[in-house]
N, C-alpha and C positions, 0 to 999 in steps of 0.2 A: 418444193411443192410438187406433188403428182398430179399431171393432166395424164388422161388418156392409156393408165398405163404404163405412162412414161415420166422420167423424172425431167422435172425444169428448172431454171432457173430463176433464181427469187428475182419475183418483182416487189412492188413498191407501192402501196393502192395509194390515192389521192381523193381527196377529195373534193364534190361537187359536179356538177354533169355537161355535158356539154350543151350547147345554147340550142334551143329546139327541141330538148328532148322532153317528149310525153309527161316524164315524169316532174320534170323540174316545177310545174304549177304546184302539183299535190304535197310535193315534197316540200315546198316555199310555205304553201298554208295549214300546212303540220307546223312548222317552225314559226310563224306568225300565229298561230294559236296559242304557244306559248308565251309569247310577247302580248299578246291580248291579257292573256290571265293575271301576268306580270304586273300592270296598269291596273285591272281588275283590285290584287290585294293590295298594293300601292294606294289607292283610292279608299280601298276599307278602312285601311293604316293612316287615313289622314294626312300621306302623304303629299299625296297631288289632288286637282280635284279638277274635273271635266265641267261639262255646260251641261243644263235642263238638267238639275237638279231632283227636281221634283219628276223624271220622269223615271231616272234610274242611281241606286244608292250607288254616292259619287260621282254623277255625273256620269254624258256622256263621253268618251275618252278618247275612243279610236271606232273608225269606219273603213273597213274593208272591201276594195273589191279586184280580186284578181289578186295582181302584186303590186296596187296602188293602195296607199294608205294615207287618210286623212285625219289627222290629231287636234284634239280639242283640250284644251287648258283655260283655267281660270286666270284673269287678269292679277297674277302674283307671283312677283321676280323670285321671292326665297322658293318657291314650288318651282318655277320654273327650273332654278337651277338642281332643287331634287329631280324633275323629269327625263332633263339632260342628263343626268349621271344615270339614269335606268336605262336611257338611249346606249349610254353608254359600256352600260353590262351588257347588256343584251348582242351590243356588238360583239363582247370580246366571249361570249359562252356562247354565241350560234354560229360565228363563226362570218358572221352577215354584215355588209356594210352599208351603210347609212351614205345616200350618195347626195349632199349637202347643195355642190352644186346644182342637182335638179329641182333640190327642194324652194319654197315659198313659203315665207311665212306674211300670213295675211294676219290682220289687227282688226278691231271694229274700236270706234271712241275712246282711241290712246293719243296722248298727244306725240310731237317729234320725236322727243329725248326716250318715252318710253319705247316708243317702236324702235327705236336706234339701237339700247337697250336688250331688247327681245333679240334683236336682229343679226346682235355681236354673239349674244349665246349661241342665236341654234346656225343659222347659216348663213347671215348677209343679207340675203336676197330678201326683198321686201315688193312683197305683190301687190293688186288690186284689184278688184272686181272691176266686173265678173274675171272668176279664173280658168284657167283653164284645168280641169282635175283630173282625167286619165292623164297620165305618164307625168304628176306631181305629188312631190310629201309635202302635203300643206300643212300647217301648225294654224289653227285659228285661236285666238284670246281675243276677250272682251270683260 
């Protein structure tokens, strides 16, 4: 490589930024807009299906704000475990990880076994209202 004129020694880029940096919001919600879109033709596809139906085709799926994301799923294990597998591309093509232990997943009118269920696919943790939603991935079904 040439800096300055001068010749150097090869480096190595890496990637990712360091913690604080300006950019890392913009750069986070470029890369969750494709994960939005993702859910978006997933939903088209029949795939998966969100809440409040009748409000947007498919349901609604995901809620943004910042680098918090709140996920909405229909009460059904075979979708469920499509969703999780999208979680799970999404990991491995952005490069982004999915940090399990912070996440909750909250239920409304599921009995034990189902929430147990739910709870072994996406993270364990099993919440309850009220939640607490800045600095939580919550998964809601009903």
């Amino acid at each position: 490589m040439r800096l300055n004129d001068e010749n150097s020694r090869y480096f190595t880029p890496g990637k990712g930024l360091r913690q604080g940096d300006p950019l890392s919001l913009l750069l986070f919600n470029l890369v969750i807009d494709v994960f939005t879109k993702i859910l978006i033709k997933a939903a088209r596809a029949n795939m998966i299906q969100g809440l409040l139906l009748t409000v947007e085709e498919g349901g609604v799926i995901s809620l943004q704000y910042a680098d918090d994301t709140l996920l909405f799923l229909k009460n059904d294990l075979q979708q469920a475990k499509k969703f999780k597998w999208l979680l799970s591309c999404f990991e491995h093509l952005s490069g982004m990880k999915i940090n399990y232990n912070k996440s909750d997943l909250i239920t409304l009118s599921l009995g034990e076994e189902d929430n147990n269920n739910y709870a072994r696919l996406f993270c364990d943790n099993i919440g309850s209202f009220p939640i607490k939603y800045l600095g939580y991935l919550s998964t809601l079904l009903t």
